[in-house]
GUVEXLO-76988 format. One record per residue: residue number from 1; residue in three letters; y, z negated, x negated of N, C-alpha, C, O in turn. Coordinates in steps of 0.02 Angstrom, whole numbers, padded with zeros to 5 digits. Last residue first. Example, Ala and Ser with C-alpha at 12.3 -4.5 7.8 and 13.67 -1.06 7.14 Angstrom:
BEGIN
[site 2,'SER',[-00112,-00354,-00642],[-00053,-00357,-00684],[00002,-00394,-00645],[00057,-00402,-00670]];
[site 1,'ALA',[-00284,-00390,-00660],[-00225,-00390,-00615],[-00165,-00390,-00660],[-00166,-00423,-00712]];
END
This chain:
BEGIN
[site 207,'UNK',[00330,-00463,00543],[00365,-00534,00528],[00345,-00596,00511],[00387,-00641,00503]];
[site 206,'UNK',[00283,-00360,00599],[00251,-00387,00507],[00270,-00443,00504],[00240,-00483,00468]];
[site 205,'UNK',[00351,-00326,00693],[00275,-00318,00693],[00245,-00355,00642],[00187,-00377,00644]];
[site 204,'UNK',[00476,-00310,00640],[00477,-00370,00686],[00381,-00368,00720],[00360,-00407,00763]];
[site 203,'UNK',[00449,-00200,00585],[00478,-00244,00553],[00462,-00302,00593],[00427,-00345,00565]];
[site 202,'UNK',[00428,-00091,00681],[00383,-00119,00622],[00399,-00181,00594],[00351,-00216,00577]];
[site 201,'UNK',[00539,-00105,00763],[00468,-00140,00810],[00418,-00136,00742],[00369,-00173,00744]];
[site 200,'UNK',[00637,-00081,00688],[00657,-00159,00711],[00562,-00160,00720],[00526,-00202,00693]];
[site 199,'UNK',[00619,00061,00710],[00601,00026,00629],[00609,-00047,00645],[00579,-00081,00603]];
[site 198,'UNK',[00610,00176,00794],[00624,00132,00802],[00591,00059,00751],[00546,00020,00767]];
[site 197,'UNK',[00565,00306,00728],[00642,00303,00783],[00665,00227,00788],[00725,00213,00786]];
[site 196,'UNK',[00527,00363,00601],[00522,00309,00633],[00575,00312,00662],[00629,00320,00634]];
[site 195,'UNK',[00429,00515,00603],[00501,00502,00598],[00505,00443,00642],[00495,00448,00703]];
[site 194,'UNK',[00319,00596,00520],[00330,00546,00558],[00382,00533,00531],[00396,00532,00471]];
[site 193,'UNK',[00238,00792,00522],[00272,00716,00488],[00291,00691,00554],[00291,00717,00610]];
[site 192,'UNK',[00159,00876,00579],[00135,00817,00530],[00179,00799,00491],[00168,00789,00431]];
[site 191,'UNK',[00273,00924,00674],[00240,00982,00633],[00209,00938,00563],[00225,00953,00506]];
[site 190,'UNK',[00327,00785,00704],[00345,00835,00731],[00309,00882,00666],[00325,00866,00609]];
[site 189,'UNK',[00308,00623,00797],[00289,00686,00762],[00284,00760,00775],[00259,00792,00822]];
[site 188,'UNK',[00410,00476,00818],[00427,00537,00823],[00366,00573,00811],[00337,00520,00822]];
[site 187,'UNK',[00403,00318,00853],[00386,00367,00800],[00392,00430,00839],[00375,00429,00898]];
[site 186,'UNK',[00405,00248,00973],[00423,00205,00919],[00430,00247,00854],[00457,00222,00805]];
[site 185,'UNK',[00367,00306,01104],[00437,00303,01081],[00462,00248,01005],[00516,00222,00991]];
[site 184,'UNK',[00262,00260,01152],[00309,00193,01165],[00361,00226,01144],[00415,00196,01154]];
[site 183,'UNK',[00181,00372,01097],[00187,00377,01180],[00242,00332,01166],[00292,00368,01167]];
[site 182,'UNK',[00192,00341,00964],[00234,00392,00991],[00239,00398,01070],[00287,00421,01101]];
[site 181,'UNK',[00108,00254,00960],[00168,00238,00943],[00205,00292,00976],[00249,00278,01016]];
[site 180,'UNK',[-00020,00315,00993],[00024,00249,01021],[00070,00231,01040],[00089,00206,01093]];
[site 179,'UNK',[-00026,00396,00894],[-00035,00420,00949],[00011,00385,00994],[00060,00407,01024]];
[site 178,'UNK',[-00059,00298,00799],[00014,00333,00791],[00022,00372,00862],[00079,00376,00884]];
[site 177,'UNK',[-00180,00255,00830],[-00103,00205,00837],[-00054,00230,00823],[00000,00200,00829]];
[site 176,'UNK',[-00264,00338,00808],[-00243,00317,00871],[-00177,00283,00894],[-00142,00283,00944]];
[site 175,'UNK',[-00249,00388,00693],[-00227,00426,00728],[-00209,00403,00785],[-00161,00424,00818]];
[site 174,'UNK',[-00289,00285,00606],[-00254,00286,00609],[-00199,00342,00665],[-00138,00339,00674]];
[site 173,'UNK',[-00440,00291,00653],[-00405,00233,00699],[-00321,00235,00677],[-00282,00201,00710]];
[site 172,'UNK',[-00464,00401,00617],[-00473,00407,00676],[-00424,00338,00705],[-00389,00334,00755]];
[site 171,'UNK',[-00477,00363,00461],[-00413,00440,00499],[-00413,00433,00577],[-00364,00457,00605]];
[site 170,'UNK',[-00492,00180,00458],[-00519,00274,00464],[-00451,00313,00482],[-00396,00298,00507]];
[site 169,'UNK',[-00392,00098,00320],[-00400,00116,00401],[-00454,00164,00408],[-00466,00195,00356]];
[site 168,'UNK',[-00332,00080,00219],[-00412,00063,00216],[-00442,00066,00279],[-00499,00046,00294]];
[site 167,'UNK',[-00217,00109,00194],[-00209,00047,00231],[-00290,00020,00231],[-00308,-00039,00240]];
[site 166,'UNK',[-00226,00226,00100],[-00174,00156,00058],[-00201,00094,00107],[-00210,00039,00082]];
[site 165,'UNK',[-00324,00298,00206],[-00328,00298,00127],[-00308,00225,00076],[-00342,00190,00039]];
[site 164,'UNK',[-00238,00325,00288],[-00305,00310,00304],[-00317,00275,00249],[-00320,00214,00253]];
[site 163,'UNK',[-00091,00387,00213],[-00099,00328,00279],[-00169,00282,00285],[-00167,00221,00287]];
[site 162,'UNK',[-00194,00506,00198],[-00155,00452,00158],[-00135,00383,00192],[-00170,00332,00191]];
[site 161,'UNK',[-00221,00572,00306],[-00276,00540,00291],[-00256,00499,00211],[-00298,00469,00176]];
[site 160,'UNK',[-00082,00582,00357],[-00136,00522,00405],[-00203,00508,00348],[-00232,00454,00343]];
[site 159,'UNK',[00032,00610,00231],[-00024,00636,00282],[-00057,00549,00333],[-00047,00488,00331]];
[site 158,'UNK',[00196,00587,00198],[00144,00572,00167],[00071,00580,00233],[00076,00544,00283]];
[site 157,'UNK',[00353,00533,00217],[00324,00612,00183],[00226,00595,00156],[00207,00595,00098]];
[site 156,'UNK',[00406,00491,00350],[00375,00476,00307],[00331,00555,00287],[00300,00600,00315]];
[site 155,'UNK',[00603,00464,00375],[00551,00515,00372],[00474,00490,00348],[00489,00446,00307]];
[site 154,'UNK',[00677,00387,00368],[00653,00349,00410],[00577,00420,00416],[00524,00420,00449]];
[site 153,'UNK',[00754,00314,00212],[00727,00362,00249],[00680,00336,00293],[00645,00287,00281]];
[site 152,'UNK',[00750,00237,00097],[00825,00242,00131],[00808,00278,00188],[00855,00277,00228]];
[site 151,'UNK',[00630,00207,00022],[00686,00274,00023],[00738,00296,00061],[00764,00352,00063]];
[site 150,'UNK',[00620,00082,00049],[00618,00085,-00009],[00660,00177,-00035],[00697,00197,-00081]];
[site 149,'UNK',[00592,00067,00188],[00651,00043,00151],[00668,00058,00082],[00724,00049,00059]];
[site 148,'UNK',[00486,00159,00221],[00565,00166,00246],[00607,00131,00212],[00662,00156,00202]];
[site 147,'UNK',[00398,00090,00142],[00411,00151,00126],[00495,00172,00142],[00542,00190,00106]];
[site 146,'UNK',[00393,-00028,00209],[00391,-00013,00155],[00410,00053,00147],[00471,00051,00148]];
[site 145,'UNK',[00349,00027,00357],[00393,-00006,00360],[00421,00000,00264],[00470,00035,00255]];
[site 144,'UNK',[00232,00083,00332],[00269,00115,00368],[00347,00103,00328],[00384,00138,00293]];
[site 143,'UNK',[00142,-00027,00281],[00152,00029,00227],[00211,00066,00262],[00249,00088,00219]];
[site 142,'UNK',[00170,-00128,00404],[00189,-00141,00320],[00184,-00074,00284],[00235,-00064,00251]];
[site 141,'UNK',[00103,-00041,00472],[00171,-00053,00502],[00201,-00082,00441],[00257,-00061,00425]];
[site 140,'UNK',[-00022,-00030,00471],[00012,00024,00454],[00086,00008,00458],[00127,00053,00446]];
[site 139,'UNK',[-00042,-00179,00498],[-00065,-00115,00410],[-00029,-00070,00410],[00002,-00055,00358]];
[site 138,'UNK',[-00026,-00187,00615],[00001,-00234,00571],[-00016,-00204,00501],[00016,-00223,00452]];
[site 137,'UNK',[-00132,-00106,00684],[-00061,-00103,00692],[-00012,-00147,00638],[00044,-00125,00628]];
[site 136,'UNK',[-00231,-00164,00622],[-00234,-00096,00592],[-00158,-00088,00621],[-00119,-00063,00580]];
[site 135,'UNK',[-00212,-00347,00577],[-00236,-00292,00609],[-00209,-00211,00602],[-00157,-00205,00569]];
[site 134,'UNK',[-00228,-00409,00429],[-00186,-00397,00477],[-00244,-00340,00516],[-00293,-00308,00496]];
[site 133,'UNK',[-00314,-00467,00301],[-00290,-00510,00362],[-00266,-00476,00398],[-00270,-00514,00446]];
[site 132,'UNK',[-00339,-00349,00218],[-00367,-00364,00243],[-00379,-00435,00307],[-00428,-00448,00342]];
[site 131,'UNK',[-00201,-00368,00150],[-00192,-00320,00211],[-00247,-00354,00252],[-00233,-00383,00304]];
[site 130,'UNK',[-00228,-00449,00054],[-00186,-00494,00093],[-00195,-00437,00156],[-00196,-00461,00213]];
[site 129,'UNK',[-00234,-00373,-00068],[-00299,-00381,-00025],[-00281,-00436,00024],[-00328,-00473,00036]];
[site 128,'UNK',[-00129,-00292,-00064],[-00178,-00245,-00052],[-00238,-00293,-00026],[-00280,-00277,00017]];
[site 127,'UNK',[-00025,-00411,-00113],[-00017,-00377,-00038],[-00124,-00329,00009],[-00156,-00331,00061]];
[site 126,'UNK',[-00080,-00398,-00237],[-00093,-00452,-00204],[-00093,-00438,-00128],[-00139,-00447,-00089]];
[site 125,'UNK',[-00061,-00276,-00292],[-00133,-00283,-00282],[-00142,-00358,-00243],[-00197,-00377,-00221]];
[site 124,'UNK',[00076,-00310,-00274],[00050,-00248,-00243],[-00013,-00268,-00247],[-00032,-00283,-00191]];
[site 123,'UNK',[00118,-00403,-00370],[00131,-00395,-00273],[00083,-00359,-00259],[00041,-00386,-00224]];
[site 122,'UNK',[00086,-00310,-00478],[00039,-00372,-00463],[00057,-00390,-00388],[00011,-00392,-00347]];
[site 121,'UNK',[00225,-00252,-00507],[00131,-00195,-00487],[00072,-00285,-00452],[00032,-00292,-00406]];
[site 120,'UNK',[00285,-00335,-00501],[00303,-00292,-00451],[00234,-00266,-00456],[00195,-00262,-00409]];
[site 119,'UNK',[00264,-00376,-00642],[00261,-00418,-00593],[00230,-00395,-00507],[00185,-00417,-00470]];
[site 118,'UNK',[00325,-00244,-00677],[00228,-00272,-00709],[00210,-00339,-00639],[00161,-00343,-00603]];
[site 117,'UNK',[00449,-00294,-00671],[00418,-00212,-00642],[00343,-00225,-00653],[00308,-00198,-00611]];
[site 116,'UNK',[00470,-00388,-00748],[00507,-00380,-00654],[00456,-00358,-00631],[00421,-00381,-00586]];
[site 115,'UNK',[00456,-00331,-00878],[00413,-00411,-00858],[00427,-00407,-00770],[00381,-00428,-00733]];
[site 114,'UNK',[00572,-00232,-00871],[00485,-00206,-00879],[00455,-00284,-00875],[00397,-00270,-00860]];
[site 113,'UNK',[00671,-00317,-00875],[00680,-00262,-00816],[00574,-00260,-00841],[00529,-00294,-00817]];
[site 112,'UNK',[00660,-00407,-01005],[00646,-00449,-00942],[00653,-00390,-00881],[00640,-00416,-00827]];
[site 111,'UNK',[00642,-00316,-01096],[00604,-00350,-01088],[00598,-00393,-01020],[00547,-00408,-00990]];
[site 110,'UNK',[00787,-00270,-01091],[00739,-00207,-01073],[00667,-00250,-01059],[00631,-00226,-01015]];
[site 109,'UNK',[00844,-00359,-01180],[00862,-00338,-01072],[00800,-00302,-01051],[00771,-00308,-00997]];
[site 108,'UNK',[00848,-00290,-01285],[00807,-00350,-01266],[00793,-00355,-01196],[00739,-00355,-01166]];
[site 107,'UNK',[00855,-00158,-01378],[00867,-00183,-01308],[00838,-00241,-01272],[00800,-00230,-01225]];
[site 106,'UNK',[00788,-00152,-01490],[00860,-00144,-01471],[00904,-00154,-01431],[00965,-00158,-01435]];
[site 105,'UNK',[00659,-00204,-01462],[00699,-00263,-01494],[00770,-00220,-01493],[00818,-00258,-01496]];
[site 104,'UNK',[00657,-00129,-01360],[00674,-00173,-01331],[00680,-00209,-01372],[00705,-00262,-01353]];
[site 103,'UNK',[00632,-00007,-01428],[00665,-00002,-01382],[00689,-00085,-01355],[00746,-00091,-01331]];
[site 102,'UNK',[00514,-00029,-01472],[00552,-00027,-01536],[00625,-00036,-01509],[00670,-00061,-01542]];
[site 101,'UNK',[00401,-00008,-01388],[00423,-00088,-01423],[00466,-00096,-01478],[00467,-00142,-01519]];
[site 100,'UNK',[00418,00107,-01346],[00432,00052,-01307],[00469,-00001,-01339],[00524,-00028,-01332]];
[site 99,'UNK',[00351,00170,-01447],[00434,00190,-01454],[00493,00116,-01396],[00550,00093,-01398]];
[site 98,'UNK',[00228,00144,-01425],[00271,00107,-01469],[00335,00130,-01496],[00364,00114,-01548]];
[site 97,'UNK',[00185,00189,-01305],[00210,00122,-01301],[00253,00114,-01382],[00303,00080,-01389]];
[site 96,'UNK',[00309,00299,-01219],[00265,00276,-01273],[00271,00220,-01292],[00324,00190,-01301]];
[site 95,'UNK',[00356,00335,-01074],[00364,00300,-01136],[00312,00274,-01161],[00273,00234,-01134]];
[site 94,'UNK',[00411,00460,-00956],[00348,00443,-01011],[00362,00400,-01071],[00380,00430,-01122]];
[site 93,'UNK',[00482,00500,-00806],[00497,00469,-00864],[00447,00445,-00899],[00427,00394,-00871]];
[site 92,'UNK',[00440,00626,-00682],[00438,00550,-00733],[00449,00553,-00770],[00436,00606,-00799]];
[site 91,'UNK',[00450,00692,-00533],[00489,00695,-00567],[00470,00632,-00627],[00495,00579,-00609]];
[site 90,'UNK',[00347,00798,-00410],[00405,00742,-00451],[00415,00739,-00515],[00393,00782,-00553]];
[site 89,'UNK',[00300,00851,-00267],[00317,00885,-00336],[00357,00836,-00357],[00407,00826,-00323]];
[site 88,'UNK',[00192,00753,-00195],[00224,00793,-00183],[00258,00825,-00267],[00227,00813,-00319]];
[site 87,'UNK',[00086,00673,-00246],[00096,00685,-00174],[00122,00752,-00169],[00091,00800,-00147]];
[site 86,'UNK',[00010,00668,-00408],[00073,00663,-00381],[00062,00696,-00282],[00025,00743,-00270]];
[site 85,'UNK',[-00088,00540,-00440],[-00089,00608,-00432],[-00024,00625,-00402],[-00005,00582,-00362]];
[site 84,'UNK',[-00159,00440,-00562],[-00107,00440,-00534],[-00122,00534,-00509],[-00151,00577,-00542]];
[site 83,'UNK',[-00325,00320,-00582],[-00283,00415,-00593],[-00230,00413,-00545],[-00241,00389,-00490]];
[site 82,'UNK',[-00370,00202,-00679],[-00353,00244,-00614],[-00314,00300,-00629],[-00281,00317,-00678]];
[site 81,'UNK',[-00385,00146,-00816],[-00426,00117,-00770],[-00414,00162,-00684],[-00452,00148,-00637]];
[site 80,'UNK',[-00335,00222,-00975],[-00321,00210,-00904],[-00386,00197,-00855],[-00434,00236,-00856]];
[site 79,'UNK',[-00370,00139,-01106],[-00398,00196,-01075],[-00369,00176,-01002],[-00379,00120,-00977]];
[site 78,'UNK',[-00266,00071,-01218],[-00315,00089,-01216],[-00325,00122,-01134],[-00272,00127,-01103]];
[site 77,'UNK',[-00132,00042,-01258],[-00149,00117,-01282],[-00222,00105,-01275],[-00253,00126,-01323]];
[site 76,'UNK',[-00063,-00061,-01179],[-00100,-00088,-01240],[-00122,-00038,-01289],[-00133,-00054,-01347]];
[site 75,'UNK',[-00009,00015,-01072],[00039,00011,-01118],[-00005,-00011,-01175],[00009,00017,-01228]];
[site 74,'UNK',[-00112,00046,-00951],[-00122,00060,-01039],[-00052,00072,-01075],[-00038,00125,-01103]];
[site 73,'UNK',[-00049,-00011,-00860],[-00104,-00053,-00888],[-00122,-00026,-00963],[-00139,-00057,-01013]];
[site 72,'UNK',[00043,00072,-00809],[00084,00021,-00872],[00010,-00030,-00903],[00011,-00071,-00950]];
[site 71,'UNK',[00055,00168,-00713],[00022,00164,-00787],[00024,00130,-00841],[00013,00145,-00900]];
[site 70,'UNK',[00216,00170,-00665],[00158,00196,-00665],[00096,00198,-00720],[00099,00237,-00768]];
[site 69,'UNK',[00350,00097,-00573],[00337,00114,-00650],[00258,00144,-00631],[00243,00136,-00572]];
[site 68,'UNK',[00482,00140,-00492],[00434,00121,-00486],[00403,00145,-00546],[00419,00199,-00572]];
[site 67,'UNK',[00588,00233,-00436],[00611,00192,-00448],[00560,00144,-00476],[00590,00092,-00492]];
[site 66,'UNK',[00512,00317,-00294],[00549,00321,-00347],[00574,00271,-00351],[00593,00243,-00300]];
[site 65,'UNK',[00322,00260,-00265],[00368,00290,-00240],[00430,00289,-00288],[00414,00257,-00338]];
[site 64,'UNK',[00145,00261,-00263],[00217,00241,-00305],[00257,00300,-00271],[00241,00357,-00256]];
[site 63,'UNK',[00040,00174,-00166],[00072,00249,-00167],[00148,00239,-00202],[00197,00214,-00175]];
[site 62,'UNK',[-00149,00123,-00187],[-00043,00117,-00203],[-00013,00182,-00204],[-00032,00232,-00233]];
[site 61,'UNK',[-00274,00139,-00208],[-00230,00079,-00222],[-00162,00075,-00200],[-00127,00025,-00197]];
[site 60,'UNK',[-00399,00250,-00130],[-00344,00206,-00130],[-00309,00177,-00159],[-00268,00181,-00113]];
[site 59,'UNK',[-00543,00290,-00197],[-00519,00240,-00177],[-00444,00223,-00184],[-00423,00189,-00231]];
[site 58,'UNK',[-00690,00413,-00206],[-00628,00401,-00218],[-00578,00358,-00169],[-00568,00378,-00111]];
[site 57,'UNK',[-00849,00432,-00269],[-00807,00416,-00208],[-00731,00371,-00229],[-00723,00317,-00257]];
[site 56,'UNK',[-00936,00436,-00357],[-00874,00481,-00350],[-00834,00489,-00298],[-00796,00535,-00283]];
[site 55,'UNK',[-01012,00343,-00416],[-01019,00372,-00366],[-00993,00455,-00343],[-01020,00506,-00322]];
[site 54,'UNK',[-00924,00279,-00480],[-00992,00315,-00522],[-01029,00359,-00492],[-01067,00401,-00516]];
[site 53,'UNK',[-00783,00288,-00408],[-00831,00255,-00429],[-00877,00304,-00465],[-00862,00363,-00476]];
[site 52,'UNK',[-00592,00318,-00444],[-00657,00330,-00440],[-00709,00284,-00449],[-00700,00238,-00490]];
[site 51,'UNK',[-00441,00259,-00388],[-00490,00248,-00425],[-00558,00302,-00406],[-00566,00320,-00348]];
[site 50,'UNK',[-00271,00309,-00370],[-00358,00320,-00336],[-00376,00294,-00411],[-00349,00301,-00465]];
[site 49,'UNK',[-00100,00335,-00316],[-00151,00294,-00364],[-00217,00276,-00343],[-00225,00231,-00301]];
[site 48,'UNK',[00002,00444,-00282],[-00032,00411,-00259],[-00082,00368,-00309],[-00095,00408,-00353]];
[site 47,'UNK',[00193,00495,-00288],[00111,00492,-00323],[00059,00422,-00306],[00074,00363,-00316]];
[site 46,'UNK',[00330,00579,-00268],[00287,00525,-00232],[00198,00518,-00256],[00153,00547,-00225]];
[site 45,'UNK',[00501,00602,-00318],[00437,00620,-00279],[00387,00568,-00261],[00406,00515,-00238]];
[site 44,'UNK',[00577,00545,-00479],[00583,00572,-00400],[00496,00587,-00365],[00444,00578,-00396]];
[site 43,'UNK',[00544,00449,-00561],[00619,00459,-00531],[00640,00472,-00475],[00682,00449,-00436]];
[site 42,'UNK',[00429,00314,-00611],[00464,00378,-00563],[00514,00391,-00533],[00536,00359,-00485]];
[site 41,'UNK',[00380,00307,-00786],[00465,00274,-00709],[00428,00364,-00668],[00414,00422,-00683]];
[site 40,'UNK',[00243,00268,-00868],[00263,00303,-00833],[00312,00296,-00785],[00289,00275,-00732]];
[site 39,'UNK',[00172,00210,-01032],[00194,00205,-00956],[00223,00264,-00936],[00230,00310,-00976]];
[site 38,'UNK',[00062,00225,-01175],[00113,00218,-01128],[00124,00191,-01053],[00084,00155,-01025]];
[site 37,'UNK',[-00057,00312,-01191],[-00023,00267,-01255],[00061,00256,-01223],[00111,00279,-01251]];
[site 36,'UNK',[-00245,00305,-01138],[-00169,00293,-01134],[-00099,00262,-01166],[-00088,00202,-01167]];
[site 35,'UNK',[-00356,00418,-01125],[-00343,00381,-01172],[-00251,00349,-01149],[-00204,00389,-01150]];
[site 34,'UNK',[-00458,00419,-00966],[-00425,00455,-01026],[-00395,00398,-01070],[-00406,00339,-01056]];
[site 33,'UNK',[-00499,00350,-00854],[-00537,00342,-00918],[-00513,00390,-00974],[-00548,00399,-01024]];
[site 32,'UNK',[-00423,00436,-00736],[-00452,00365,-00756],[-00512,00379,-00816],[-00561,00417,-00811]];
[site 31,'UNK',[-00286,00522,-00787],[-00311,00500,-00768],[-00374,00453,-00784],[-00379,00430,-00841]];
[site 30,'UNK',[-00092,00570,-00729],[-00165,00535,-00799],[-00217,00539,-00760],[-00208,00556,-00702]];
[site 29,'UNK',[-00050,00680,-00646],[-00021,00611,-00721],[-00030,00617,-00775],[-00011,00640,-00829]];
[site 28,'UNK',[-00134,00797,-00586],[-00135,00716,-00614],[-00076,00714,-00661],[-00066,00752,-00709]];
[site 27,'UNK',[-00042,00870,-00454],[-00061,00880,-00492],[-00064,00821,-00525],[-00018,00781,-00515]];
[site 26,'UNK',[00002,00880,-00313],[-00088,00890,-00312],[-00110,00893,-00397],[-00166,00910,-00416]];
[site 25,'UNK',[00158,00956,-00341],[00093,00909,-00298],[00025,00944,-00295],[00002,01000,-00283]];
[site 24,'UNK',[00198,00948,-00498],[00179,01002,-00441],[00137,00933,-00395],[00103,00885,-00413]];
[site 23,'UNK',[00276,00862,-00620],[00208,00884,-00594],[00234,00899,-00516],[00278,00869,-00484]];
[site 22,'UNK',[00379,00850,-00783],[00389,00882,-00700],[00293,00884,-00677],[00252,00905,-00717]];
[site 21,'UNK',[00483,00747,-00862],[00406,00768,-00866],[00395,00778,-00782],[00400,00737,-00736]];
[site 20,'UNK',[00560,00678,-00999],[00569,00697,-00942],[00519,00731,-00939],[00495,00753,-00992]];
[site 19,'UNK',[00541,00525,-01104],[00516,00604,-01105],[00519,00627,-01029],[00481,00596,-00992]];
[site 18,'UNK',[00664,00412,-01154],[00597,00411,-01115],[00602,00501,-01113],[00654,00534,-01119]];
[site 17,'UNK',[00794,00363,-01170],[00744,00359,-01211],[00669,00371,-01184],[00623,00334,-01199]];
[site 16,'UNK',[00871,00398,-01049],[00853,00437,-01095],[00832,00433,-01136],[00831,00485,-01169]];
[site 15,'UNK',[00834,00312,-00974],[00784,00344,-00958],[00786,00408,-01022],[00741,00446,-01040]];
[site 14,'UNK',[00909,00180,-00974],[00875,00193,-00999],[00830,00247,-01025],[00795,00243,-01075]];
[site 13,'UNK',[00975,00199,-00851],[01029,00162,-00909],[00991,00193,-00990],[01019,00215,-01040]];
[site 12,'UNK',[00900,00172,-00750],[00920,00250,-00751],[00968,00238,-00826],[00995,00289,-00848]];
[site 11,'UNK',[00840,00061,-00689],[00791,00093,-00748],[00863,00158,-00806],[00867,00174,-00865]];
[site 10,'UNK',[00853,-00075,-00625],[00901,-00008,-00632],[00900,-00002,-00697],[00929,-00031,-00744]];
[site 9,'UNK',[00777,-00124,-00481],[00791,-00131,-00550],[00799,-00065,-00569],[00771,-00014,-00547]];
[site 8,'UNK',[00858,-00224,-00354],[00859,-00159,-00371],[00833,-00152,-00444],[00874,-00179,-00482]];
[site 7,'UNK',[00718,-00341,-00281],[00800,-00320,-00328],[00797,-00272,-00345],[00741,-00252,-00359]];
[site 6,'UNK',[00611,-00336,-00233],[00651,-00395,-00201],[00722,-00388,-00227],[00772,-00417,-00206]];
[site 5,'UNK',[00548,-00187,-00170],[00559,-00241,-00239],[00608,-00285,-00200],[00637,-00271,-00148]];
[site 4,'UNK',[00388,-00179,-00071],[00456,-00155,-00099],[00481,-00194,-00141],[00446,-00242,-00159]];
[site 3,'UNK',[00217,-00096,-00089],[00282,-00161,-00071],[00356,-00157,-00104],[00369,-00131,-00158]];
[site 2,'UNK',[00111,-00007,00001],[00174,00002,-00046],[00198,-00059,-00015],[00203,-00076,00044]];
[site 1,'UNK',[-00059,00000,-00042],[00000,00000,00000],[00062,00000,-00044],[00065,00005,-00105]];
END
């Protein structure tokens, strides 16, 4: 799921020490078990975070949205544990870790914004297994709701079987409740996107 930050952290001061770096939607990052000698800011667009099993059944974690770091488990430079894929076409910032750590004895500040942002990934796997308390209206209404705040936007750029996917819902039960929603007039859909008309009834759903 997506949780939002409790403070703006304001990467953009920084970014020109970092490698500008364009992916197409549908295209990886990284991915899980490659070698990793860094992190990843997202500036713009929208990338999803899956694990694989041995299986090859593919799992959910988090949908990074802009402003949001990516891949920071192999700042240590050992092997990414999940594959980032981008949603839509975006936009990242790539720091090496040890241009990182050269960066912040210049920049000390820089230590307590990236300690925020590591923090911020840990909400998230905490939220992720805290979902498993809410009901499927109360799941989607936190990732809903999240999202809207976090892009100023009431649009949500992202499918049902994503939706299915971040909340751990089926496609079927997420269909129903958007179905729902839209009879009450709470969501809009128009040509598969969702346009929250009325953001108080997520919000005051999660409360």
């Amino acid at each position: 799921m997506v949780t939002v930050y409790e403070e703006v952290f304001h990467w953009e001061n920084y970014l020109k020490y970092g490698t500008r770096q364009f992916f197409r939607k549908k295209e990886c990052i990284y991915k899980q078990g490659e070698f990793g000698e860094g992190f990843y800011y997202l500036h713009k667009g929208l990338v999803r975070i899956v694990t694989e099993s041995a299986a090859g059944k593919e799992n959910m974690l988090n949908i990074v949205i802009p402003n949001q770091l990516l891949g920071v488990q192999s700042l240590d430079q050992k092997t990414h544990f999940t594959t980032a894929i981008a949603v839509k076409d975006s936009v990242v910032y790539h720091f090496s870790a040890d241009e990182f750590r050269k960066l912040m004895i210049t920049h000390p500040e820089l230590f307590k914004l990236f300690s925020k942002s590591v923090i911020h990934k840990m909400k998230i796997l905490l939220d992720r297994i805290n979902m498993n308390a809410l009901t499927s209206e109360q799941k989607l209404s936190v990732l809903l709701h999240n999202i809207c705040d976090e892009f100023k936007n009431y649009e949500i750029p992202i499918s049902q079987q994503d939706l299915a996917c971040c909340t751990g819902l089926t496609r079927i039960t997420v269909y129903k409740v958007l179905k729902h929603w839209q009879e009450a007039g709470i969501i809009e859909i128009d040509k598969r996107k969702y346009f929250i008309k009325k953001p108080d009834f997520l919000r005051n759903l999660v409360g």
